[in-house]
C-alpha positions in Angstrom: 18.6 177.5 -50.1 21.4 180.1 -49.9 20.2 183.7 -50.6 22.9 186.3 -50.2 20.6 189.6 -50.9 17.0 190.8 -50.8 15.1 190.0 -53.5 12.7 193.4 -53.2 14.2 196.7 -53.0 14.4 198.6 -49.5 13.0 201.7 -50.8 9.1 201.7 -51.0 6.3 203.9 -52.1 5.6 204.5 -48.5 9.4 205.9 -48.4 8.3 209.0 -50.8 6.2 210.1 -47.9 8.9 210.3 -45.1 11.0 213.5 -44.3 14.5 213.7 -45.8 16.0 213.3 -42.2 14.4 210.0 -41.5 16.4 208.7 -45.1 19.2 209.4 -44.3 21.5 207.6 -42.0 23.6 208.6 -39.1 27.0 209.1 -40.4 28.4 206.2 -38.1 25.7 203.8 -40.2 26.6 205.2 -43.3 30.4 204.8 -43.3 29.7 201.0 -42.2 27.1 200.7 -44.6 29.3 201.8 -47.5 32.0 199.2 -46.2 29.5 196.5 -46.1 28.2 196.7 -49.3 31.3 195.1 -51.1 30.3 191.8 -52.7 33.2 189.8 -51.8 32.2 189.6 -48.1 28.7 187.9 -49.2 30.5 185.9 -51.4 32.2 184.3 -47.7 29.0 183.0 -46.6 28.8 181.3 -50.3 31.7 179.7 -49.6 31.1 178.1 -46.3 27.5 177.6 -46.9 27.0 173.5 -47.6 27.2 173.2 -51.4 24.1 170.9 -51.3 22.1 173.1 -50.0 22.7 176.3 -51.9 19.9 175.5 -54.1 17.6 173.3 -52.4 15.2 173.4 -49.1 13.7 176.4 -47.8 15.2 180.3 -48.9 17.4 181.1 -45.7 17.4 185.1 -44.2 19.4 187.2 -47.1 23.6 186.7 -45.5 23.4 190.9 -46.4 20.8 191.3 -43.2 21.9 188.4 -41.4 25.6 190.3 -41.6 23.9 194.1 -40.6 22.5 192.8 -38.1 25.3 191.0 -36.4 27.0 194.6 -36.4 24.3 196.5 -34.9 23.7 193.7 -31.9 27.5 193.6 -31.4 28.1 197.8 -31.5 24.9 198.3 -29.2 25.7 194.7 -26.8 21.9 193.8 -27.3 21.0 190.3 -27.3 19.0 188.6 -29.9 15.2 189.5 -28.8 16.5 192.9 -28.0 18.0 193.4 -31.2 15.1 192.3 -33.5 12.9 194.7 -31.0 15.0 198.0 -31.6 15.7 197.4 -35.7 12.0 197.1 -36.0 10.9 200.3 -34.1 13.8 202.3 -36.1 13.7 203.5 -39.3 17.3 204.1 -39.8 18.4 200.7 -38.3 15.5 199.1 -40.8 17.1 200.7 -43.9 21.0 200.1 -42.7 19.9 196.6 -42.2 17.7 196.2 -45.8 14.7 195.5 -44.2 12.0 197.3 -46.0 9.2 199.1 -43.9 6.5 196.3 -44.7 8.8 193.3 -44.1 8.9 191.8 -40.8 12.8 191.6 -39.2 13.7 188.1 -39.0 12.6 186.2 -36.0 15.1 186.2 -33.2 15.7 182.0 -33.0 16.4 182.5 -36.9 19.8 184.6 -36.4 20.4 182.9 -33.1 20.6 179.3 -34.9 22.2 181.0 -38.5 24.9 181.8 -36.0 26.0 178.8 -34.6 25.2 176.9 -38.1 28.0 179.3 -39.9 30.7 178.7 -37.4 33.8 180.9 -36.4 35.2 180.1 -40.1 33.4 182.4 -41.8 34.4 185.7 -38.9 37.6 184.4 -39.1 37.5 184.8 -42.8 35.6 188.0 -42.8 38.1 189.5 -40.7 40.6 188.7 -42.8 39.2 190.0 -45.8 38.7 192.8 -44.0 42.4 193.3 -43.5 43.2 193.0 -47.0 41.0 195.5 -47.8 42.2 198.3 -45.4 45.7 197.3 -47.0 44.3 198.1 -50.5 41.6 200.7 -50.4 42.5 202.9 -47.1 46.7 202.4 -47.4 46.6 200.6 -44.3 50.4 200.1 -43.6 51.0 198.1 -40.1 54.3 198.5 -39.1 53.8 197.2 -35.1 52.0 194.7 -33.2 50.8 194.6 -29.4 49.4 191.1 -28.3 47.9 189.9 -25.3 45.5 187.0 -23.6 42.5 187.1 -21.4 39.7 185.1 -20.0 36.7 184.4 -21.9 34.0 183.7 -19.3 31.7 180.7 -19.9 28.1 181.5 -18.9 28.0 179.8 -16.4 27.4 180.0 -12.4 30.1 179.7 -10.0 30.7 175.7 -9.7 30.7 173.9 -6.5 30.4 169.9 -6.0 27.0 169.9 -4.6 25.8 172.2 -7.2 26.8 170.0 -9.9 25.0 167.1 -8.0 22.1 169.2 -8.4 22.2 169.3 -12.0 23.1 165.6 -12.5 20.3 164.4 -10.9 18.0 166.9 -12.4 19.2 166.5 -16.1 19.5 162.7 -16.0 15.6 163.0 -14.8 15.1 165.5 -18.3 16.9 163.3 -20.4 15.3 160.4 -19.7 11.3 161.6 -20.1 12.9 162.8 -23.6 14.3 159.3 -24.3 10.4 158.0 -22.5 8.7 160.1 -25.0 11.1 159.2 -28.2 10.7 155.7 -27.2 7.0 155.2 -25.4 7.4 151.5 -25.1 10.1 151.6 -22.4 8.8 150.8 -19.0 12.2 151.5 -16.8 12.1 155.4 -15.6 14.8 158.0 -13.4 13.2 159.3 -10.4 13.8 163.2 -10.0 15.8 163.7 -7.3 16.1 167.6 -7.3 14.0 167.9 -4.0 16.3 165.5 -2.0 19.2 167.3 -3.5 18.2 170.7 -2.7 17.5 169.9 1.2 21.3 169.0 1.1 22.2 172.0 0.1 20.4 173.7 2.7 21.5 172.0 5.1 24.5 172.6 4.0 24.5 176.4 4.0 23.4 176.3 7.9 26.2 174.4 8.4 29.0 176.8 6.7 27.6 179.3 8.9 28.9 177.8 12.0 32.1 178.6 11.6 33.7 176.2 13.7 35.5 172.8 13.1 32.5 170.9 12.5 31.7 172.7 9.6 34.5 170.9 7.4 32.7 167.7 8.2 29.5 168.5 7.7 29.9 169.8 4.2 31.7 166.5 3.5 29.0 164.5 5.1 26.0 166.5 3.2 28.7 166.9 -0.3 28.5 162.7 -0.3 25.1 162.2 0.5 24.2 164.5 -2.5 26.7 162.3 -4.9 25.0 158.9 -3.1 21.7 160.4 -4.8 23.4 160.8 -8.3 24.4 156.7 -8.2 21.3 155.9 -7.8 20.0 158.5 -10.5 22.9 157.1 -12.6 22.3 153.4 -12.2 18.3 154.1 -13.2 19.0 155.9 -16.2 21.9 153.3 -17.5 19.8 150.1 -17.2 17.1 152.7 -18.9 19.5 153.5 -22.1 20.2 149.5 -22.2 16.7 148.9 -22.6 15.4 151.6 -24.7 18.4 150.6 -27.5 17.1 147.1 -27.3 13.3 148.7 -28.6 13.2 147.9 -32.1 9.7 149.7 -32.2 9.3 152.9 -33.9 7.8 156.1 -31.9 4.5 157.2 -32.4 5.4 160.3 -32.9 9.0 162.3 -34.0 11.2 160.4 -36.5 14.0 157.7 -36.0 16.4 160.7 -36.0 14.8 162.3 -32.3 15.0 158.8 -31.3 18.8 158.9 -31.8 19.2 162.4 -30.2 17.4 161.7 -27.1 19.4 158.5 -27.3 22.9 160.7 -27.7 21.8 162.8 -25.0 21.4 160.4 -22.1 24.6 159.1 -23.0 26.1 162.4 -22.4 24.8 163.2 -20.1 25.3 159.9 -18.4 29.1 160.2 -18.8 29.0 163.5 -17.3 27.0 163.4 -13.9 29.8 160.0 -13.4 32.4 162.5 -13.8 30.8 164.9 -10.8 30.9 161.7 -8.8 34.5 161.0 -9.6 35.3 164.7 -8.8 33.5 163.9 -4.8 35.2 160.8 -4.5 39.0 162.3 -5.6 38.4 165.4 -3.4 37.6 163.9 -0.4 40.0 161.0 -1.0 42.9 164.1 -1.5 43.5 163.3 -4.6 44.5 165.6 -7.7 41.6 165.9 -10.1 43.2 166.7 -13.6 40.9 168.9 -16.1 38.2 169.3 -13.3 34.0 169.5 -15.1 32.8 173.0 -13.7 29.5 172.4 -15.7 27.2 170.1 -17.3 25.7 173.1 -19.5 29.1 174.0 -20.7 31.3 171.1 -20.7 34.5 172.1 -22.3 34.6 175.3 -19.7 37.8 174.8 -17.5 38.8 176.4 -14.2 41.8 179.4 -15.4 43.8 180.4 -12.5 45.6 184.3 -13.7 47.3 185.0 -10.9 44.6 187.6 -10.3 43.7 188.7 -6.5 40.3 190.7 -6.7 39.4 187.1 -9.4 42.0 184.3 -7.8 39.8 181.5 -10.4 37.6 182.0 -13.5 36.2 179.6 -15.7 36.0 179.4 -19.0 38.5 180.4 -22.2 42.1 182.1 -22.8 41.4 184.2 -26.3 45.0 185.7 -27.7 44.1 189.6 -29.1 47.0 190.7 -31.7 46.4 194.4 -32.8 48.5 195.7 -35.6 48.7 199.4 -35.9 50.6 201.9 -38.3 52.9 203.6 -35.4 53.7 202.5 -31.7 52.7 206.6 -31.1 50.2 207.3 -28.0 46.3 206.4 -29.4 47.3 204.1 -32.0 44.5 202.4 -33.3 44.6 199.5 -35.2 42.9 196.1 -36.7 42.9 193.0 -34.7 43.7 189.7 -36.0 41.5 187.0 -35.8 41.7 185.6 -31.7 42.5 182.3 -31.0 41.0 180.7 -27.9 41.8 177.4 -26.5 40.2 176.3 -23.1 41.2 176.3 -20.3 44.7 177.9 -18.5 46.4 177.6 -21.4 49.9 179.7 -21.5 50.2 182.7 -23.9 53.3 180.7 -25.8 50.6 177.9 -27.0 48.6 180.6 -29.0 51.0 182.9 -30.3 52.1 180.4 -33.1 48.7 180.5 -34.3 48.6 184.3 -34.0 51.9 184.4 -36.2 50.3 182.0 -38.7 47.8 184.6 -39.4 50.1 187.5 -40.5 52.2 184.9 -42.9 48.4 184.0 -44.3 48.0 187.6 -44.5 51.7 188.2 -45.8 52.0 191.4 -43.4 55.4 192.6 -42.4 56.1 194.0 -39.2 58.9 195.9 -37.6 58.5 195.1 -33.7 55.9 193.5 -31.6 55.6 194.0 -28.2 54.4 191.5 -25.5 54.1 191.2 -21.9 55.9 188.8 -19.7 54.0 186.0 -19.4 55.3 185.4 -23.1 58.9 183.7 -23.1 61.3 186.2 -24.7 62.8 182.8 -27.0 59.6 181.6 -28.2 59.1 185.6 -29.3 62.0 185.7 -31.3 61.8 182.5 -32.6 58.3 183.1 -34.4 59.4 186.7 -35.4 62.8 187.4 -36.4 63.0 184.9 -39.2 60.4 187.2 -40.6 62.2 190.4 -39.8 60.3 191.9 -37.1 62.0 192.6 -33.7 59.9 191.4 -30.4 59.9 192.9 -27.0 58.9 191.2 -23.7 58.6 193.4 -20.7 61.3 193.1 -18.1 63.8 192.1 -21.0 67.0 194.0 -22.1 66.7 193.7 -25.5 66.4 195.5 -27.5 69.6 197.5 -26.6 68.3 201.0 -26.6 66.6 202.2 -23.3 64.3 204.6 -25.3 62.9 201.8 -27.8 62.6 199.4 -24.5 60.1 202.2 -22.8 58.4 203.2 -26.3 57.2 199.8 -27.0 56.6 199.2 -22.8 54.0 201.9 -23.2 52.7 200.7 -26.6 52.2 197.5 -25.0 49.9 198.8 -22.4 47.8 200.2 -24.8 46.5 196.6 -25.6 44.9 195.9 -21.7 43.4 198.9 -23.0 42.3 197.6 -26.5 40.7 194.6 -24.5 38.8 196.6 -22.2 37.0 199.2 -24.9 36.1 195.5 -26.2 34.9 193.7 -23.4 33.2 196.7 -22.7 31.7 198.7 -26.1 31.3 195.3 -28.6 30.4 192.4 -25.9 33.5 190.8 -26.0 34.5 188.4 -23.1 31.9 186.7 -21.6 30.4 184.6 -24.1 27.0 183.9 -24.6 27.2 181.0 -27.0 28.4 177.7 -25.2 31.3 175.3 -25.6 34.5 176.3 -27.4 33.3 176.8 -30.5 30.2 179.5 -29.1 32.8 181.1 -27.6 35.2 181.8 -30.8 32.2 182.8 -32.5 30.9 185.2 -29.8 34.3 186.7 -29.5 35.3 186.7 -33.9 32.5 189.0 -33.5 33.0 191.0 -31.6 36.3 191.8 -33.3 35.1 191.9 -36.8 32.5 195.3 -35.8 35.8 196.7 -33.7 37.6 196.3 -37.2 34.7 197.9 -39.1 34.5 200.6 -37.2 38.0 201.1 -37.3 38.3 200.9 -40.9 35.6 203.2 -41.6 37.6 205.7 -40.1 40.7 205.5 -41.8 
């Protein structure tokens, strides 16, 4: 069941009895807590929430904490344990987030799963309603925009072939004691071949450290033996699948449903330990391995190549940042448009449309927009001039004027700094949440609190 704000008020008894100091909030808080107490923004969790549920099942978290306290773990870059510790020891976080002083803070796994349940829809949203609200309430007037890409690093570990052996074999072992314990009556089981693994990797490290011709061939050798274990893991754990969906019998414990999950994941995780075997057999065999697996726990990560010397590969997410600001003056600060994020090396040009879409949606008129080069100057003018507003590309000769061309070249560098202050003040960048999806939530919010803070200024 759908609540959207506390049913009790913060302010207690026990409230009387506290200094006027401790009341009151810090003037940062108390701008954003002014901004965030506009109805319409709850009313966006309303309308993404599943309409069958809005009255039935267990009361969620009220959306008005579950929203303060998104802001104050993205402004602060705490994690989820981290952030339920410092709100409950602070007695102005407790009253910016409407947690009274005898209430408990929600439990961590509570916010982390409400997270992933409500999606990048509703930042996406939020961010745009907060647009149209600097537009109407603060005279926001944006008359430029500066737009540029960047890697959104999957948590993940740097990925090597024999690595990803490793975690075949070990999470088609997992996977199968779920499926064993969902479905006691199958007798087949997948041996746990971590320890076999792992001396091939030792024995591989010794051998880099030769440094001498051999090496080559004894990474190969070791690199094969390790994928020889995962066929044998593999072939265990598929004649295991075919016989436990032949068992008609129910589980004594857990309900048909975790039989069907631990079912699901085998099969996943099935197709993707074959795929790291593929990728040892196509590397060694010199072949080209298109939309190469870098990791089991993050699937839809890809390898992004930038051109980059001190980081030649990254892995992960491209995210597209578009800031619109009122001027192209030195420290123009602006909002920023919902990102788009697509995996893999995909080229600025195969976002931008997207990024377009989003100010027609908005219906926001813009003079210029300035990009860097790896946009293509036609595809720029394309998208823009049919709505008026004039694009520049660095390194191209329009427009005509050599003072616009260096006013909107140093405009434009103000967004590598945009993406810095929020990579490196509201956890932007690496994202914590896996698979593409995580990863457009992690980073929605982490522009939503830049935009608060923002508008709270104007």
């Amino acid at each position: 069941m759908l609540r959207l704000t506390p049913t009790h008020p913060v302010d207690t008894v026990w409230d009387g009895l506290l200094p006027p100091e401790v009341l009151a909030l810090p003037e940062d808080l108390a701008r954003l807590d002014e901004l965030l107490e506009h109805d319409a923004m709850l009313a966006l969790f309303e309308k993404h929430w599943d309409q069958k549920a809005r009255h039935q099942g267990r009361p969620s978290i009220p959306m008005a904490v579950y929203l303060r306290l998104m802001v104050v773990k993205h402004r602060h870059r705490w994690g989820y344990e981290t952030l339920m510790h410092e709100v409950s020891d602070s007695f102005h976080l407790r009253r910016f987030c409407l947690v009274a002083l005898h209430e408990r803070v929600p439990d961590e796994s509570t916010v982390r799963k409400l997270t992933r349940r409500l999606g990048s829809a509703v930042v996406e949203d939020l961010i745009r309603g907060l647009i149209v609200r600097a537009q109407r309430e603060r005279h926001f007037r944006p008359r430029a925009m500066r737009t540029d890409s960047t890697v959104a690093e999957a948590d993940i570990r740097y990925p090597t072939d024999v690595g990803l052996c490793a975690d075949a074999v070990r999470r088609l072992a997992t996977s199968a004691r779920w499926v064993r314990r969902a479905v006691p009556s199958v007798l087949r089981r997948v041996r746990d071949r971590s320890r076999a693994v792992g001396k091939r990797i030792r024995a591989l490290s010794r051998t880099l450290k030769r440094r001498t011709g051999e090496a080559k061939q004894g990474v190969q050798r070791f690199t094969e033996q390790a994928a020889s274990l995962v066929r044998q893991s593999l072939g265990e754990a598929r004649r295991l699948l075919t016989e436990a969906k032949r068992r008609r019998a129910r589980p004594k414990a857990g309900t048909s449903r975790g039989r069907q999950r631990a079912l699901r994941e085998l099969a996943t995780t099935i197709g993707l330990s074959a795929r790291v075997v593929a990728q040892v057999d196509q590397r060694f065999a010199d072949e080209k391995i298109p939309d190469r697996l870098v990791s089991l726990a993050d699937p839809q990560a890809r390898v992004i190549r930038r051109g980059k010397h001190a980081k030649p590969n990254e892995f992960g997410y491209v995210v597209q940042f578009a800031e619109i600001t009122t001027h192209t003056r030195r420290g123009a600060r602006g909002l920023i448009l919902p990102p788009k994020l697509e995996p893999g090396s995909t080229h600025d040009n195969t976002l931008l449309p997207r990024t377009v879409a989003e100010l027609e949606g908005l219906d926001i008129r813009l003079r210029e927009a300035a990009f860097d080069g790896g946009f293509t100057e036609a595809v720029a003018e394309t998208l823009l001039e049919p709505r008026g507003c004039t694009p520049f590309v660095v390194g191209s000769s329009k427009p005509p004027s050599r003072y616009t061309r260096r006013r909107l070249a140093r405009y434009r560098v103000g967004c590598e700094g945009r993406i810095s202050h929020l990579k490196r003040s509201y956890h932007a960048g690496r994202s914590r949440l896996r698979g593409t999806e995580g990863a457009r939530i992690w980073e929605g919010w982490a522009v939503l609190v830049y935009d608060l803070d923002t508008v709270a200024r104007l």
